[in-house]
C-alpha positions in Angstrom: -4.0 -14.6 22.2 -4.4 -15.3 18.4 -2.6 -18.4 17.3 0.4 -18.3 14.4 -2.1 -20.1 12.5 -4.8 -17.1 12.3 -2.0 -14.5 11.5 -0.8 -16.0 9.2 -4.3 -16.3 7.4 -5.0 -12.7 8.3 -1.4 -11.7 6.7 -2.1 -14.3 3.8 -5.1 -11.8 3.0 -2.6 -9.3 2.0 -0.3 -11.4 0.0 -3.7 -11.5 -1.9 -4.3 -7.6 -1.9 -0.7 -7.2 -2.9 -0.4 -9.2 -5.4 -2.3 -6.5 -7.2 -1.4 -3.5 -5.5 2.3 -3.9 -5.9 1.4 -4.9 -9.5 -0.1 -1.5 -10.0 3.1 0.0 -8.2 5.9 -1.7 -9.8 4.4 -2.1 -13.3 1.4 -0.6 -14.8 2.8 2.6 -15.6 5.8 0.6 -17.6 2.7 -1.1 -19.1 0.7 1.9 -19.8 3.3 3.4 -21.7 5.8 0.8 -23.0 3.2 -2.2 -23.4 -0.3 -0.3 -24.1 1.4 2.8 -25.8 -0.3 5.5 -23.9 1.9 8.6 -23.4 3.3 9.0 -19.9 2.0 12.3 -19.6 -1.9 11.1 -19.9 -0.8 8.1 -17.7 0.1 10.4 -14.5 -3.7 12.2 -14.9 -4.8 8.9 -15.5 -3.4 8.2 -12.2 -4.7 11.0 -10.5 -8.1 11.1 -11.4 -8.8 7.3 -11.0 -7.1 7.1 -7.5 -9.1 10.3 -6.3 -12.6 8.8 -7.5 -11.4 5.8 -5.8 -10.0 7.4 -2.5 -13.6 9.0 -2.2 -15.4 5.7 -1.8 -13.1 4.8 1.1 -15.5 6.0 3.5 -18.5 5.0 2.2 -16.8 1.5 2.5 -15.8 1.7 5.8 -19.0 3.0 6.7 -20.9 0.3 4.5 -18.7 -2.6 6.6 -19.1 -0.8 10.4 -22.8 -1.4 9.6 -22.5 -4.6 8.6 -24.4 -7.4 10.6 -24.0 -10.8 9.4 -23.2 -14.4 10.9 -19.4 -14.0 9.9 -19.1 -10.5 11.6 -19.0 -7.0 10.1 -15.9 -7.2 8.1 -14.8 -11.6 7.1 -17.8 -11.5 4.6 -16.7 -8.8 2.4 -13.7 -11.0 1.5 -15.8 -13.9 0.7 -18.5 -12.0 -1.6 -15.9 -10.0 -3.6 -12.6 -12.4 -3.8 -13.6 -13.5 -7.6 -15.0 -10.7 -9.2 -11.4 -8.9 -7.7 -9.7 -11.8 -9.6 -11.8 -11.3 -12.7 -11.1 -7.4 -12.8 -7.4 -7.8 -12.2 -7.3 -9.6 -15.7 -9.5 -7.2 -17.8 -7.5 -4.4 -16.2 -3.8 -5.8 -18.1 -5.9 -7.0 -21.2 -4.8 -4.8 -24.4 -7.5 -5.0 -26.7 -6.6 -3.2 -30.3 -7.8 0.4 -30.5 -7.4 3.8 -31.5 -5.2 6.1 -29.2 -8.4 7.4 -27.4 -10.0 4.2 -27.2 -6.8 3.0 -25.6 -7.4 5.6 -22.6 -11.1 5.5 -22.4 -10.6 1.3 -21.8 -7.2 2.2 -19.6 -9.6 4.6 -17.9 -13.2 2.5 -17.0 -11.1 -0.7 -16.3 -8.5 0.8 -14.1 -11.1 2.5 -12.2 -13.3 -0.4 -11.8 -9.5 -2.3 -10.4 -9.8 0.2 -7.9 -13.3 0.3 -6.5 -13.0 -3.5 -6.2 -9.8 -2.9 -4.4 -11.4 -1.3 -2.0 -14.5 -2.9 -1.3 -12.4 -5.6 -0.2 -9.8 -4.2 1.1 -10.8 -1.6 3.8 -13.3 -4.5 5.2 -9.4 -6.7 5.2 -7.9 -4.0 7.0 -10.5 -2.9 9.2 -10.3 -7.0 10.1 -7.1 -6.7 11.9 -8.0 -4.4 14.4 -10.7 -6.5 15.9 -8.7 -9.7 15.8 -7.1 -8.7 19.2 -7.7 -6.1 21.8 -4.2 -6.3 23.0 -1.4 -3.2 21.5 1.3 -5.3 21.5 -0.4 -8.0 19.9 -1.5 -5.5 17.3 2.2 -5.2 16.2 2.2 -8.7 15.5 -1.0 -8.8 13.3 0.7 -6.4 11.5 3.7 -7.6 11.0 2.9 -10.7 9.9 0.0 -8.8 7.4 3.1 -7.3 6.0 5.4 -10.0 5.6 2.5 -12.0 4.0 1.7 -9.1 2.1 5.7 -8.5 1.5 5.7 -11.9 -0.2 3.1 -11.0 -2.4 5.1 -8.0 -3.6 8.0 -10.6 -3.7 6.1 -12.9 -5.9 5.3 -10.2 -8.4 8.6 -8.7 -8.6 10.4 -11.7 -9.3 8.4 -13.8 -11.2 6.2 -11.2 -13.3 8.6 -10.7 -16.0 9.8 -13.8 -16.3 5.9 -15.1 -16.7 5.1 -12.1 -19.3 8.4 -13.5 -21.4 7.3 -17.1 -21.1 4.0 -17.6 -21.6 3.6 -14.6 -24.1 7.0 -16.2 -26.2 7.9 -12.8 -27.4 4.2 -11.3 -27.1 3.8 -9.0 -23.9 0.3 -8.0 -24.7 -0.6 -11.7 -24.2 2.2 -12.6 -21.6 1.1 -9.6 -19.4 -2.2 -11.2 -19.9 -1.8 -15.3 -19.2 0.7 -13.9 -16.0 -2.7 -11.9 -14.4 -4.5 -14.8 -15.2 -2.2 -17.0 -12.8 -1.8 -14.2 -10.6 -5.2 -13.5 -9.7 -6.2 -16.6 -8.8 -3.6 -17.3 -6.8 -5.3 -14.5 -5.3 -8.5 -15.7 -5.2 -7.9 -18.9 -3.1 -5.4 -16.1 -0.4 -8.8 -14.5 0.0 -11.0 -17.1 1.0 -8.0 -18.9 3.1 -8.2 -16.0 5.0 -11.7 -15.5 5.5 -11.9 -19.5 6.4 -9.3 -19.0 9.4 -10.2 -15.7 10.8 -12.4 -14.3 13.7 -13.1 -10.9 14.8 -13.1 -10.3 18.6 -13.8 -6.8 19.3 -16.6 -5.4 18.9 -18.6 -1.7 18.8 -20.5 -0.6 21.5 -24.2 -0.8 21.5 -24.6 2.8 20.9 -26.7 4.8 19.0 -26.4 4.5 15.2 -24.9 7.2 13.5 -25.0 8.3 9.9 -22.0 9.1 7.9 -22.3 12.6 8.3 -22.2 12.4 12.5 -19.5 9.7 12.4 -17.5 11.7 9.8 -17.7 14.7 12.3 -16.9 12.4 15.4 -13.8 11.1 14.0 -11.8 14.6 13.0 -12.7 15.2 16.3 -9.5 12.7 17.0 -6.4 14.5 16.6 -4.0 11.4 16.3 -5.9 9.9 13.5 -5.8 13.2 11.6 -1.8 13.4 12.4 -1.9 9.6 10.4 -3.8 10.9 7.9 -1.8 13.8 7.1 1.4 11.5 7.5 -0.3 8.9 5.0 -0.6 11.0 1.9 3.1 12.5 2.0 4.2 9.1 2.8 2.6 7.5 0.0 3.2 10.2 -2.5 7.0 9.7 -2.1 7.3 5.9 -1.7 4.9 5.8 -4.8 7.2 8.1 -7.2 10.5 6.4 -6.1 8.7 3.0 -6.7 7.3 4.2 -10.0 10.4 5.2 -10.8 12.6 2.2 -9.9 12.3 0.2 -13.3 13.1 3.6 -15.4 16.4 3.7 -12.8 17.4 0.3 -13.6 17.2 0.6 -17.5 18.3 4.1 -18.5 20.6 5.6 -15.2 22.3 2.0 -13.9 21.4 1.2 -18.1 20.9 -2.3 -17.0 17.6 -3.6 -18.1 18.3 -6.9 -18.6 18.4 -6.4 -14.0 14.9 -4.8 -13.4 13.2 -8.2 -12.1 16.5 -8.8 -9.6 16.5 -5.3 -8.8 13.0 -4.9 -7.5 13.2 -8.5 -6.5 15.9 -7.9 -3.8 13.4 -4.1 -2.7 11.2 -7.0 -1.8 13.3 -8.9 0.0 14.2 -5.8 1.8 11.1 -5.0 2.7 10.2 -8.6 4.0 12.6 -8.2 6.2 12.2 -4.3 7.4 8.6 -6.2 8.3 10.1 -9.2 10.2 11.9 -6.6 12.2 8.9 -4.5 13.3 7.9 -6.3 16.1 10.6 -7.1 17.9 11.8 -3.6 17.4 8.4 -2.4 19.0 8.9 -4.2 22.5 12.5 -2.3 23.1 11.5 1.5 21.8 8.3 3.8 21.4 6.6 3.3 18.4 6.2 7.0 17.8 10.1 7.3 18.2 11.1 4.1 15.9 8.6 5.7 13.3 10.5 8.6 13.4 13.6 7.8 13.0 13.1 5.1 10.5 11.6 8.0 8.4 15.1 9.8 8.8 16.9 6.4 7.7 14.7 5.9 4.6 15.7 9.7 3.6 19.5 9.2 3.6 19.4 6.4 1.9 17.2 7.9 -1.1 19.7 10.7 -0.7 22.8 8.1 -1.0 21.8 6.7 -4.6 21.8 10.5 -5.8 25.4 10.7 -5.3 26.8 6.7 -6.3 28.4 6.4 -9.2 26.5 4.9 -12.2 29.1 1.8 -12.7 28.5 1.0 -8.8 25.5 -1.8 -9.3 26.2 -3.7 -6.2 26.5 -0.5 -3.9 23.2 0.5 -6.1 21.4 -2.6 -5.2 22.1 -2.1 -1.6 21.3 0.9 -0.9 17.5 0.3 -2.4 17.6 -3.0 -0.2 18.1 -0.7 2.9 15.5 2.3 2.0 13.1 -0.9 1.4 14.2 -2.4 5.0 14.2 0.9 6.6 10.9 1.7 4.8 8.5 -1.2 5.3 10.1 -1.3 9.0 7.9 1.9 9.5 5.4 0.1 7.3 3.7 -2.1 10.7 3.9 0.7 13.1 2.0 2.8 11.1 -1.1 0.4 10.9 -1.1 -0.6 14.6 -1.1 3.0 15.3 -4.5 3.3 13.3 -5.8 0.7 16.0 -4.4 2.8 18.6 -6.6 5.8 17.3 -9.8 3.5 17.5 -9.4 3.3 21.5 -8.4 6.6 22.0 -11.8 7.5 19.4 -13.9 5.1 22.1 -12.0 6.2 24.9 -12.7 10.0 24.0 -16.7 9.9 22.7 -18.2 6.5 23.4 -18.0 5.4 19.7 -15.5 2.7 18.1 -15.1 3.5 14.6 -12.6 0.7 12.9 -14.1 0.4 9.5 -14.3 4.4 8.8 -11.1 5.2 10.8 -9.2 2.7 8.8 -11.4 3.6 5.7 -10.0 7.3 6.3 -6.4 6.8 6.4 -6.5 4.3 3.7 -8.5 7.5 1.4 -5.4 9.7 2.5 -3.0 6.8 1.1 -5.0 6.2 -2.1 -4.5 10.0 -2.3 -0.9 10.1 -1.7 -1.1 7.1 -4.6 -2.9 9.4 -6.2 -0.5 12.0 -6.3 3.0 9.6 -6.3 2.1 8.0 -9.8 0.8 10.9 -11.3 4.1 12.9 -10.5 5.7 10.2 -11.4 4.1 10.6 -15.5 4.4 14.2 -15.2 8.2 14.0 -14.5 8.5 11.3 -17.3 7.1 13.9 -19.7 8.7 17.0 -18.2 12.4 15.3 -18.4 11.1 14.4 -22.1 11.0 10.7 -21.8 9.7 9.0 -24.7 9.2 5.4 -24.5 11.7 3.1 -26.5 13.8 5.6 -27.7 17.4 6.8 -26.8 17.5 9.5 -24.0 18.7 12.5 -23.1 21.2 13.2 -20.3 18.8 15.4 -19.1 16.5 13.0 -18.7 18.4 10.6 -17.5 19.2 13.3 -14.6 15.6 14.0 -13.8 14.9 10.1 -13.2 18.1 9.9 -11.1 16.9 13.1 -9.3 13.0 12.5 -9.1 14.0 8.8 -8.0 16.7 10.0 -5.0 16.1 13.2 -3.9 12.3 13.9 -4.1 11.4 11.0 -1.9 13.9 11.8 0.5 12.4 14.9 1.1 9.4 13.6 1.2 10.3 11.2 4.4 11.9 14.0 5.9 8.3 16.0 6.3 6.7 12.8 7.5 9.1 12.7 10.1 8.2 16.1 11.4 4.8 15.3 10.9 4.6 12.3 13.3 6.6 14.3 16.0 2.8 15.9 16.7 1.7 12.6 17.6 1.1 11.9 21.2 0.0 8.5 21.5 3.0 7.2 22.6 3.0 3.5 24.2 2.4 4.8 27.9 -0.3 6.6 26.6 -2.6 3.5 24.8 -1.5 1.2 27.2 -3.4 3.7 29.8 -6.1 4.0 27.4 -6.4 0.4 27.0 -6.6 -0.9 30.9 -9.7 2.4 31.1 -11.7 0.9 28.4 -11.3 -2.8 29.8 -12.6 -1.5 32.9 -15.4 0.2 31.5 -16.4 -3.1 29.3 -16.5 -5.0 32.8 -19.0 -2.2 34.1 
């Protein structure tokens, strides 16, 4: 059994990774266009093309860390060697040097990209990390929750204090506030990393079979038909969480047209989706995982759906009802992950091979792609509505963010719903799974 102290290092890791990740969610496109001056349009293929060069490294990465020998394990080191130079990108990445318009993008382009390479070469090795902490599938729950909580705060520290930081220490200057508040940001960042590389120890470990290349281990895994059910469930997850995130600040200012409320608004998300976290485990022990997933997806799409239809004046009701998609949401949010565990055993329990790095490696590629895809429909609904940045808009566009905010992302929980209903490694299943491979470890 893993102590409270060692998940709550593991989960400090991802405060650390989203500190940056729900930077990138909740801000950089307002800071592309609005801050930087780059048109929304060009953002979303910005988007697009960045986050699919990235999502192809992913399983390089995870192949690079199952590899890995070293004397803190296969997947710890990679958070010690690349915590500062993650903290070092992170600031060149909202730095706003003066150039032309095509300068602009070419820098938005090289540093953004390199943001996300760094991202994840250390953070498939962090996520691979917590599924050797414990051999256990309830206790996998736990890791995770407490991962997301941890991470959750992260997402909690941005949100509420990132404005307030660009205002303050850039005293009317957001090119340099946006700046100074990175600064702070990613060293925080830095220390979260090593804490939880100090505090950590992985557990499980592969079999001492035969070595395979990328090629042969890429051709084992789609052999598992759960983990390609998670990875199909991943990218239209993450396309519509992405776009209705995107989107939330644009909400705030021009369809509830109070600005002035963007940092409580996404502040209170946060807090929503702390809690949907918190909730995870306890939530686990009294129904099927498969089944809670589902019908938290069903939850999350009714109350997308309910924001279409509230009237503009209604702040409060407004505010709630994006507290409960986050809590419904991020509920879902440490399911999802322990089921990627899952998927390992039944991978080992199916061919001999344990493949954590690439399997989580994989899904995370399908995630980045659903990234991918969320931010850059995101731009390209900007433009098509005919948003222009710091001007007065149009009722039509104020319509299409209402409707790309509400009703796209609804629909897109809806298919990952039906999705996961194909999955069949329900709890009776991996606990079955689990006692054969325990047995076969003793022979």
């Amino acid at each position: 059994m893993l102590t409270k102290k060692e998940k709550i290092a593991y989960g400090l890791g991802d405060t650390a990774s989203n500190i940056i990740f729900q930077t990138v969610m909740l801000f950089l496109t307002f800071f592309y266009t609005d801050i930087f001056g780059i048109s929304p349009a060009v953002v979303g293929t910005l988007f697009l093309v960045v986050r699919i060069i990235d999502a192809i490294t992913d399983p390089l990465m995870g192949s690079l860390c199952d590899s890995t020998r070293s004397k803190y394990g296969s997947y710890r080191p990679y958070l010690l060697w690349l915590a500062i130079p993650f903290g070092l990108i992170s600031i060149i990445t909202f730095t706003t040097p003066e150039l032309s318009v095509s300068g602009k993008v070419i820098y938005a382009f090289v540093t953004y990209t390199l943001l996300m390479l760094i991202y994840t070469a250390i953070n498939i090795p962090y996520s691979a990390l917590g599924g050797v902490l414990s051999k256990n599938p309830t206790e996998r729950v736990s890791i995770q929750s407490y991962r997301f909580v941890f991470g959750m705060l992260g997402g909690l520290i941005v949100s509420a204090c990132t404005l307030p930081l660009v205002n303050w220490l850039g005293k009317g200057d957001n090119v340099l506030g946006y700046q100074l508040t990175m600064v702070i940001m990613s060293c925080l960042g830095v220390v979260l990393f090593l804490f939880c590389f100090r505090f950590t120890k992985e557990r499980v470990t592969a079999p001492q079979n035969k070595q395979l290349n990328l090629k042969q281990q890429i051709n084992t895994l789609w052999k598992n038909g759960p983990f390609k059910v998670l990875c199909t469930a991943s990218i239209v997850l993450l396309t519509s969480m992405v776009l209705r995130t995107t989107l939330a600040i644009y909400y705030v200012k021009y369809v509830l047209a109070e600005g002035e409320l963007v940092t409580l608004f996404v502040t209170i998300g946060m807090v929503g989706n702390i809690l949907g976290c918190a909730c995870a485990q306890p939530l686990s022990k009294r129904v099927d995982k498969k089944t809670a997933y589902i019908y938290l997806q069903y939850l999350s799409a009714i109350t997308s759906c309910l924001a279409f239809w509230l009237p503009g004046e209604q702040l409060i009701l407004a505010f709630v009802i994006y507290f409960l998609w986050c809590f419904f949401t991020q509920m879902a949010t440490p399911l999802l992950w322990a089921k990627m565990a899952d998927t390992i055993d039944y991978g080992q329990w199916q061919n001999g091979y344990r493949l954590t790095g690439l399997v989580y490696a994989s899904v995370v590629f399908f995630i980045k792609l659903g990234l991918a895809f969320g931010g850059a429909i995101a731009g390209w609904l900007l433009a098509y509505y005919g948003y222009q940045a710091n001007t007065p808009i149009s009722e039509v566009t104020r319509s299409g963010i209402l409707t790309s905010f509400t009703i796209f992302p609804a629909i897109g929980s809806i298919f990952v719903a039906l999705i996961m209903k194909k999955y069949i490694l329900d709890n009776q299943t991996v606990q079955q799974i689990t006692a054969e491979l325990t047995i076969k470890s003793r022979t």
